[in-house]
Each structure stands twice: as C-alpha cells, then as structure tokens.
One Martini backbone bead per residue (centre of mass of N, CA, C, O) as a GRO file, in nm:
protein
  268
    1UNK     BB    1   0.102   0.031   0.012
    2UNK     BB    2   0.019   0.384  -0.044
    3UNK     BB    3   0.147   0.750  -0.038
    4UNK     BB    4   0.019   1.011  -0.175
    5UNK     BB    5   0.127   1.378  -0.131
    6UNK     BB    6  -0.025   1.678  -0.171
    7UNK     BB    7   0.001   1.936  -0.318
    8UNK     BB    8  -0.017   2.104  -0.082
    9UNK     BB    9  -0.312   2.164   0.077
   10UNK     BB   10  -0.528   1.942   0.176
   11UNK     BB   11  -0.868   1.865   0.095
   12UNK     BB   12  -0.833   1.523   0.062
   13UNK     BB   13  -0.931   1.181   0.019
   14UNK     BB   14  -0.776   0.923  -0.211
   15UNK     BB   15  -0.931   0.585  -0.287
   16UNK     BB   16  -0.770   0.358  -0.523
   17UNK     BB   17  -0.945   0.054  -0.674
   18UNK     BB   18  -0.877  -0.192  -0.867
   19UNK     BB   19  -0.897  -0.443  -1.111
   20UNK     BB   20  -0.886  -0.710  -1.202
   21UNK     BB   21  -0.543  -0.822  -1.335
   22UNK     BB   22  -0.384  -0.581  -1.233
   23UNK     BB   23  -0.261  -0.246  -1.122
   24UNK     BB   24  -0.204   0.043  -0.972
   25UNK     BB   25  -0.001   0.195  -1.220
   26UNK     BB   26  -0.194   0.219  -1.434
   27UNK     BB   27  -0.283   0.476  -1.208
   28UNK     BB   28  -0.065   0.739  -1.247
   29UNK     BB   29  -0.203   0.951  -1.392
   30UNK     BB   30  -0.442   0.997  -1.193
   31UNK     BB   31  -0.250   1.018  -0.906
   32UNK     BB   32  -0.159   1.306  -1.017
   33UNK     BB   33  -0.421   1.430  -1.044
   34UNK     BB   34  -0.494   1.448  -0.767
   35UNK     BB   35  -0.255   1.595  -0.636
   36UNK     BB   36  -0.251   1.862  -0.813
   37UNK     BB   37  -0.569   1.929  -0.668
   38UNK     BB   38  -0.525   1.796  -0.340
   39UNK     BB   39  -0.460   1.535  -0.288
   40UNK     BB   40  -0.476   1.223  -0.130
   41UNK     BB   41  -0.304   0.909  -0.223
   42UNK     BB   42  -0.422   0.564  -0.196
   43UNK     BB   43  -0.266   0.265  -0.263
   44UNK     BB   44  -0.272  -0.099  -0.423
   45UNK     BB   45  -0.213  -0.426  -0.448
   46UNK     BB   46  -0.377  -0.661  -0.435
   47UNK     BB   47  -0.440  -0.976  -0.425
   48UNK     BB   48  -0.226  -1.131  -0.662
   49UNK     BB   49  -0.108  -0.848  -0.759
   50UNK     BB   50   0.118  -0.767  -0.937
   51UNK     BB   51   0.367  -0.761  -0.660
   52UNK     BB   52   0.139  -0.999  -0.543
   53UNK     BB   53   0.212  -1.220  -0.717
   54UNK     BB   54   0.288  -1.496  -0.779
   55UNK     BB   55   0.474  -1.706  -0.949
   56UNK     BB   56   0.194  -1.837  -1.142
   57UNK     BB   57  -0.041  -1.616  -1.197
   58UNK     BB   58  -0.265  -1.715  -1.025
   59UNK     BB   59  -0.619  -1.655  -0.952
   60UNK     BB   60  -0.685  -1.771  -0.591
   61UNK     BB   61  -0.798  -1.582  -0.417
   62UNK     BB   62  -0.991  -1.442  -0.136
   63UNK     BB   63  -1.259  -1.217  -0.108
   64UNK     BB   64  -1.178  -1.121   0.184
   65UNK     BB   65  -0.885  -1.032   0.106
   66UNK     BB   66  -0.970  -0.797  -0.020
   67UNK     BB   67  -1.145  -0.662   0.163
   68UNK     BB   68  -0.924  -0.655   0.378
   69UNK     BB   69  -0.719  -0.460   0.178
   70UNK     BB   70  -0.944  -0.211   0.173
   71UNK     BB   71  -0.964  -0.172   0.467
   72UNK     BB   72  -0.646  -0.090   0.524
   73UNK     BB   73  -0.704   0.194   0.331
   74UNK     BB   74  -0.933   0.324   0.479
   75UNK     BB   75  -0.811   0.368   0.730
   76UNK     BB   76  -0.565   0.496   0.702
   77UNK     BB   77  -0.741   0.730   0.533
   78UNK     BB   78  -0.829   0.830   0.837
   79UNK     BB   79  -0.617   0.971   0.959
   80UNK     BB   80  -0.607   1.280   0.828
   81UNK     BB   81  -0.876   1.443   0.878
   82UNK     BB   82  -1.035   1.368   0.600
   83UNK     BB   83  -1.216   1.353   0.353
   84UNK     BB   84  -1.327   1.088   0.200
   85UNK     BB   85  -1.278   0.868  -0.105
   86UNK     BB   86  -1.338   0.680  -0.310
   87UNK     BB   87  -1.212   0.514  -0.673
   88UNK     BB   88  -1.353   0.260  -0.808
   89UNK     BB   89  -1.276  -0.021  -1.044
   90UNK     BB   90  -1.460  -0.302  -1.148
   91UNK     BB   91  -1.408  -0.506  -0.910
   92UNK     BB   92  -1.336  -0.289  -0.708
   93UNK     BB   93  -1.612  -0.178  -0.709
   94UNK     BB   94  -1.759  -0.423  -0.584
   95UNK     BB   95  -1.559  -0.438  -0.327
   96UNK     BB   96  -1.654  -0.183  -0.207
   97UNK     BB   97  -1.950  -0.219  -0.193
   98UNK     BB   98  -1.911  -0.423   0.056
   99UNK     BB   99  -1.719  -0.271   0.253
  100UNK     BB  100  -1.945  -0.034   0.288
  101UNK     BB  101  -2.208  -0.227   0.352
  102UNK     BB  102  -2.040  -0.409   0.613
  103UNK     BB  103  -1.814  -0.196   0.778
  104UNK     BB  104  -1.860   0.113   0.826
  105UNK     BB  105  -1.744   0.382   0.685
  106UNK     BB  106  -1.596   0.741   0.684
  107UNK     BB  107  -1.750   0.813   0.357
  108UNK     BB  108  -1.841   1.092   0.152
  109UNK     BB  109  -1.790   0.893  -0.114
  110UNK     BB  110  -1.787   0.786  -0.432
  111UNK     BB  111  -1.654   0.635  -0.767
  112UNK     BB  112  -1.769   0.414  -0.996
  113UNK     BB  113  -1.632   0.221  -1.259
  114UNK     BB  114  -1.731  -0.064  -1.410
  115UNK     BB  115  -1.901  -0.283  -1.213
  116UNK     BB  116  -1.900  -0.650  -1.154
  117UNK     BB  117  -2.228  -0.756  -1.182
  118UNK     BB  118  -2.183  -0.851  -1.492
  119UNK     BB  119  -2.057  -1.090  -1.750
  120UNK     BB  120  -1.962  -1.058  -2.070
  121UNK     BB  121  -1.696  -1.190  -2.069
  122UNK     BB  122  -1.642  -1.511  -2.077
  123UNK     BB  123  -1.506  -1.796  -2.057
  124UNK     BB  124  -1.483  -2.008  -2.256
  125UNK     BB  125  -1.430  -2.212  -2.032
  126UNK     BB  126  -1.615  -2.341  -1.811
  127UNK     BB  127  -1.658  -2.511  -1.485
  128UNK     BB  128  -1.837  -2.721  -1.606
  129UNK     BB  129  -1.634  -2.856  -1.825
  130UNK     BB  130  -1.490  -3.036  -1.549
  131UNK     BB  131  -1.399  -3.282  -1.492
  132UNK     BB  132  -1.363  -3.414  -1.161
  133UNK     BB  133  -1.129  -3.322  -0.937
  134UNK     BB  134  -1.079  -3.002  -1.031
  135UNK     BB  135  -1.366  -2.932  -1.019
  136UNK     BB  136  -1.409  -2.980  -0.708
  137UNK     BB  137  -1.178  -2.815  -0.596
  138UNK     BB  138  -1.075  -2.572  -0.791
  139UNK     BB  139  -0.811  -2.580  -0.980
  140UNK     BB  140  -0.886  -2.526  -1.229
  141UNK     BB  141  -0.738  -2.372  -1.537
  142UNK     BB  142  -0.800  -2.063  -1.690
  143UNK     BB  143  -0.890  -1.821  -1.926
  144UNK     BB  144  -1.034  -1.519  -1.918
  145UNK     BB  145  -1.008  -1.342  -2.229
  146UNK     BB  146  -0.889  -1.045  -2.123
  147UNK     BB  147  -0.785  -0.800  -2.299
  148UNK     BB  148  -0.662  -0.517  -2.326
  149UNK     BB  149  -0.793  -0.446  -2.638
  150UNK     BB  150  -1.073  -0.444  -2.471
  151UNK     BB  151  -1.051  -0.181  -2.260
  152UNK     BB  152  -0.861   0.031  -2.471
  153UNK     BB  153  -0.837   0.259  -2.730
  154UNK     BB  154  -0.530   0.337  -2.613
  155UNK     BB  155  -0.209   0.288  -2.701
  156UNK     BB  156  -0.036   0.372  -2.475
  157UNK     BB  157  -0.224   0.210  -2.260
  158UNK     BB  158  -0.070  -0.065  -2.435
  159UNK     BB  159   0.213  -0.029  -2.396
  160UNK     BB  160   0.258   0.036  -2.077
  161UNK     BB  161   0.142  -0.299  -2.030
  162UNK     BB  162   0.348  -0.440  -2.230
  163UNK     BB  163   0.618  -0.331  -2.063
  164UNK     BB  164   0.549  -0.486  -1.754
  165UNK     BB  165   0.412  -0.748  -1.754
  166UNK     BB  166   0.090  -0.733  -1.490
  167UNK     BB  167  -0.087  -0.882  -1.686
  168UNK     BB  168  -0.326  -1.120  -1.531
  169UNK     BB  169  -0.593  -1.399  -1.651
  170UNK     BB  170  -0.560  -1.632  -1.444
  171UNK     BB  171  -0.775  -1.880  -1.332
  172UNK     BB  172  -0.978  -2.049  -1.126
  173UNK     BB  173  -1.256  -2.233  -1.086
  174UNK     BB  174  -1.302  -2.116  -0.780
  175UNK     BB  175  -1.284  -1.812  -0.858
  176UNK     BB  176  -1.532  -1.820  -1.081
  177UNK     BB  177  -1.740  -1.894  -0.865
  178UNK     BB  178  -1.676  -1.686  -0.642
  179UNK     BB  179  -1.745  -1.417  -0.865
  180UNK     BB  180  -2.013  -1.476  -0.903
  181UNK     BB  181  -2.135  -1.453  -0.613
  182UNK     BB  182  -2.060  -1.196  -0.596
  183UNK     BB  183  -2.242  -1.039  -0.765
  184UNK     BB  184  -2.497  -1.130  -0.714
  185UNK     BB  185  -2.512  -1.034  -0.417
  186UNK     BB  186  -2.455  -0.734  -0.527
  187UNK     BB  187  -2.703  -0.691  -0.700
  188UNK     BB  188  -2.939  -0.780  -0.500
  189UNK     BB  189  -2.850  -0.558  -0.282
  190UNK     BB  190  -3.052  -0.400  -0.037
  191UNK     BB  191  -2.961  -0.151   0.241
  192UNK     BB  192  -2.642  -0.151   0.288
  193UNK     BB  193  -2.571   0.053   0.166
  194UNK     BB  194  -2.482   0.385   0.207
  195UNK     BB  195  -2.593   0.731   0.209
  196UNK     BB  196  -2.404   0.824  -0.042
  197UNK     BB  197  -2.269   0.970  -0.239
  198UNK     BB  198  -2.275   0.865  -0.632
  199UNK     BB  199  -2.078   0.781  -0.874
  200UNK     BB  200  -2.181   0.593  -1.181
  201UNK     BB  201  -1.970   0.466  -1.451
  202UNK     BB  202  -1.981   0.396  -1.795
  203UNK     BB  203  -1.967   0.203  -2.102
  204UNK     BB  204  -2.085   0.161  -2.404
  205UNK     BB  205  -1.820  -0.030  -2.537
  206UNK     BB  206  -1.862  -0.253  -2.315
  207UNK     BB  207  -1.692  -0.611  -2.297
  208UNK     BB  208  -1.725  -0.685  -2.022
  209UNK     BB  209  -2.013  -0.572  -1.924
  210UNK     BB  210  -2.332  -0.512  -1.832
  211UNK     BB  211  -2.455  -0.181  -1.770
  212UNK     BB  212  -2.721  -0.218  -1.668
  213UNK     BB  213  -2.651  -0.347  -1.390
  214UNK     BB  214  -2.549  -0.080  -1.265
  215UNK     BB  215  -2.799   0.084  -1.277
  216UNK     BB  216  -2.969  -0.087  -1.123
  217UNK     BB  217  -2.773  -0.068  -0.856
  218UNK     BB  218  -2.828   0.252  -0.828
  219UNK     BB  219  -3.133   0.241  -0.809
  220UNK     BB  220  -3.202   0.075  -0.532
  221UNK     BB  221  -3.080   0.209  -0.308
  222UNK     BB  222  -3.190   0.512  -0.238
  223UNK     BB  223  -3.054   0.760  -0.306
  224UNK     BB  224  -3.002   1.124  -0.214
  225UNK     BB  225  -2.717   1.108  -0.364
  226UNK     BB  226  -2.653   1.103  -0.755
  227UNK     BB  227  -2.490   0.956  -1.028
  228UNK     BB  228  -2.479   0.921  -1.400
  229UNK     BB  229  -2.246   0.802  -1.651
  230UNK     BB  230  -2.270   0.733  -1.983
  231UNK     BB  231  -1.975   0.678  -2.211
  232UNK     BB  232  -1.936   0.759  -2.515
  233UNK     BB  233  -1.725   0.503  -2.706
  234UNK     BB  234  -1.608   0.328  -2.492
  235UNK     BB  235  -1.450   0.143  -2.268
  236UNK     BB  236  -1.406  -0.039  -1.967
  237UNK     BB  237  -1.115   0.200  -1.918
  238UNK     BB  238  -1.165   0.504  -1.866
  239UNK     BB  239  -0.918   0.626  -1.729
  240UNK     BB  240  -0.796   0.526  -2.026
  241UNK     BB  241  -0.923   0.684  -2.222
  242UNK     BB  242  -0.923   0.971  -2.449
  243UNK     BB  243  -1.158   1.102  -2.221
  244UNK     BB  244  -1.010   1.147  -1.940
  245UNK     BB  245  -1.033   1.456  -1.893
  246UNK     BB  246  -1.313   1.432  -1.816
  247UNK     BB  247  -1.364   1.216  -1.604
  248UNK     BB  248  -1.189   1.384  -1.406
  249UNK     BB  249  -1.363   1.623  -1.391
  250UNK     BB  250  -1.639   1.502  -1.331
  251UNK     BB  251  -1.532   1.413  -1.057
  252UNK     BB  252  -1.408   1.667  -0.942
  253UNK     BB  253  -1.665   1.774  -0.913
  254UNK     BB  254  -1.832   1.626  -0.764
  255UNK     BB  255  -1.669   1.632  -0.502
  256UNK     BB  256  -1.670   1.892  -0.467
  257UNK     BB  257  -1.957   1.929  -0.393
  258UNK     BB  258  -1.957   1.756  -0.157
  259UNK     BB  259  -1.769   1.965  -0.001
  260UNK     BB  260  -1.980   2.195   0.028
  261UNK     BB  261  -2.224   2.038   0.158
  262UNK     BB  262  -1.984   1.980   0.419
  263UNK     BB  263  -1.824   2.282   0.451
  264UNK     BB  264  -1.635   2.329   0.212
  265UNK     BB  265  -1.363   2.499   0.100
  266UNK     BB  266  -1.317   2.560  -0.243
  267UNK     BB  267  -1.020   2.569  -0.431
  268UNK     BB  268  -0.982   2.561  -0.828
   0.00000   0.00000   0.00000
C-alpha cells in the first residue's frame, strides 16, 4: 500500500482501487492528477496482483482477502483527518460496493466505474465443463480472455502495460465460481450501501461487462444524492480512454459538490 502526498495543502483523501488482473501503476496518470488538484492519494496492488502476484500469476485468492485489503486502506486513509472519497473500477468497485455496505467506513462519497456485477465477457471455457477431481476441488485453472485490447481505445496505456508485462487473467475454476456469487450478491443487495453521495460511470462500448446491470444496481439504493453517466465510445477502462480528462473533470466536479455541501471551502 502507497500514499502518495498532495502538493501543498490537502483538500481531502482519494483512496483508488483497481480492478481484477491489472495493478495500482495503471492509474499513475490518475494518482497525479489527483496529488496535483490537492488530494492524498492511498492505493496499492489488491492481494494476487501485480508485485503481490504468485510464482505463476494464477488468481486463486480469496474475495474475504480482497475486501480486507481495501479495508486497510480506508483505514489509514481515514487517519489524515479529512474527508475520504473511494474511486474503485471494475471488480474494485464491486468490492468497494460490499466494503462499504458491511464495514461501515466514514466515507464522503464513493465514484465506481465500470462495476463487475454481471460479465458480459465470459471464459471460453466456464467451470462446469471440467469433469472429475479439479472440478470438485476448483483447482483448474483456464485463461479469462479478457485482453488488453478489450479495455481501452487508447494505444498509449496498451503500450505501457504490454512492457511491464503485470496484467495476468489467468485464473482457477473454484475463483471463478466464487466471482459469480460474489456479483451476484452484490447487485441482488438492497439496504446496506450507506447513503453517501455516489456516481457511477459505465462505458457505452464495455466488452467486459453488462452496463444496465450497474445502472439497475444504482437505481436500487434508494439513495438521495447520486450521479450516473454512461461515457459515449468508450471501452471498459474509462480513466484509460481517449477522453480521460473530461472523465477526471467530472470525477472532481462530483467531489468539490461533495465537499462543499458538507461547509469545504473548495478553492479550483
């Protein structure tokens, strides 16, 4: 886990966690542009990711180590004495969703985009097609086909993460059965999110995931202060596309919004 420490005086805490197969370096240009705007930044490589990544990069952790590892960066994020703010992507944000429905962290707002609560790209192979005792046991192991080229239009961050060569979807039958349960769950829930301001972002041309189902799991809370915005052309890696500083802009809209409704003075 990282803080990285805001140019000069802190507005507030942005604690950003990525999603399945990637790594925290992704969200470098992200982590800047929050620092340069006044914000501390926490992040770090979820358990099984990028340098916490096993011998052979296969993805068998368990969701429990996940959620407790976001748990310890609400933690100390919440030691600077200022408002926190979440800003999870793809499974991140799935995992933020029940972090914060069943820890109860205090946090000002939250920003997910791309949530994983139904997968529109699916293994070639699902786990049911494996007879005898790996099936039994959830050890075989199959490639989710989820590629690079899936995620963003943006040939830059396709450059600079085919050379450091740390996105790895391969991944066990007993991980991907305990995925779908996890999603499952996750957009079936109504009644524990907290009601905290929240916007989610969806991607018009996401390949990994269904985007009406985040739309619907939005719509569910019953929350009174919320945003939602489907990016036109976009792919599943919103903060990676082409039209990423528009995507930041309206991110620090919502906060300052946040932040001024709860008496911060928000000089931009």
């Amino acid at each position: 886990m990282w803080k990285w420490q805001a140019e000069g005086t802190a507005k507030a805490v942005v604690v950003l966690i990525h999603s399945a197969y990637e790594q925290h370096l992704r969200y470098a240009w992200q982590i800047e542009k929050w620092r340069s705007a006044g914000f501390h930044v926490y992040t770090g490589d979820l358990p099984g990711h990028g340098r916490n990544a096993g011998a052979d990069h296969v993805h068998r952790e368990s969701f429990d180590d996940y959620e407790q590892a976001v748990s310890e960066m609400l933690k100390l994020s919440s030691e600077n004495d200022l408002p926190v703010f979440v800003i999870a992507h793809g499974l991140g944000a799935t995992i933020a969703m029940n972090v914060l429905a069943n820890r109860k962290f205090n946090v000002a707002g939250a920003i997910f985009t791309s949530p994983w609560l139904q997968l529109k790209k699916l293994p070639p192979k699902a786990p049911h097609a494996f007879p005898g005792v790996s099936q039994l046991t959830g050890r075989r192991k199959m490639e989710h086909g989820i590629e690079l080229r899936h995620l963003t239009r943006d040939q830059f961050s396709l450059d600079q993460e085919t050379e450091n060569k740390l996105y790895h979807s391969v991944i066990t039958s007993g991980w991907y059965k305990e995925l779908q349960s996890y999603m499952k769950e996750t957009a079936a829930a109504v009644d524990l999110y907290p009601r905290i301001p929240t916007y989610l972002h969806t991607a018009e041309r996401d390949m990994i995931t269904e985007i009406d189902a985040s739309r619907q799991w939005l719509l569910k809370q019953q929350l009174t202060e919320f945003s939602y915005k489907e990016w036109k052309f976009c792919y599943h890696d919103i903060f990676q596309e082409p039209e990423k500083e528009e995507v930041f802009q309206a991110a620090q809209a919502f906060i300052y919004t946040v932040l001024r409704s709860v008496g911060y003075l928000v000089e931009e």
